[in-house]
N, C-alpha and C positions, 0 to 999 in steps of 0.2 A: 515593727512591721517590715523595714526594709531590712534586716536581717532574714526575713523568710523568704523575700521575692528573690534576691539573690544580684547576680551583676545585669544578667540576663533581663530580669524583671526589670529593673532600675531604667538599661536604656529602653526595655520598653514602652514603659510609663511617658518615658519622657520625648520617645520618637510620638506617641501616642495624644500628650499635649503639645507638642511644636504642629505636630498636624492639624487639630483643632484649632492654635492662633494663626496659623496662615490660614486656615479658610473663613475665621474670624474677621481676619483684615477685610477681605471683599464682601462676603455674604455672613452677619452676624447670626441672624435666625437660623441661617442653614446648618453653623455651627453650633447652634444650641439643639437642632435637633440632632447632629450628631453627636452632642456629646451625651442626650439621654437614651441612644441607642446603644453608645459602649455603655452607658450605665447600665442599662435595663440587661444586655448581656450578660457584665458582669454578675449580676443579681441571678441569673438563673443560670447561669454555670455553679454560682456558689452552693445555688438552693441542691442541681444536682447530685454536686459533690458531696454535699451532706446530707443526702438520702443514700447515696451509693456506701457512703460511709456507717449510717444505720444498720444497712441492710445489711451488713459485714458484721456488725458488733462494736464498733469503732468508736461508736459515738454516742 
């Protein structure tokens, strides 16, 4: 997997979880619903992408 995300990808992830433990430190809950908010995104970006992908022949 981290051979697909690339370098780009990588400090993303990882700017992506340091932002989630710092607002961890102060507000935990706040950080749990932010973390099922990138989730829930990620999830329907993917769903997108692989309908866009269908729709192509791709998949």
């Amino acid at each position: 997997m981290l051979d697909k995300l690339g370098t780009k990808g990588i400090v993303g992830v990882v700017c992506l979880l340091a932002g989630i433990g710092i607002v961890a430190v102060k507000a935990p809950i706040v950080a749990a619903g932010l973390a099922f908010v990138v989730a829930g995104m990620g999830l329907v970006a993917s769903g997108l992408a692989e309908g866009v992908m269908k729709m192509f022949g791709m998949a």
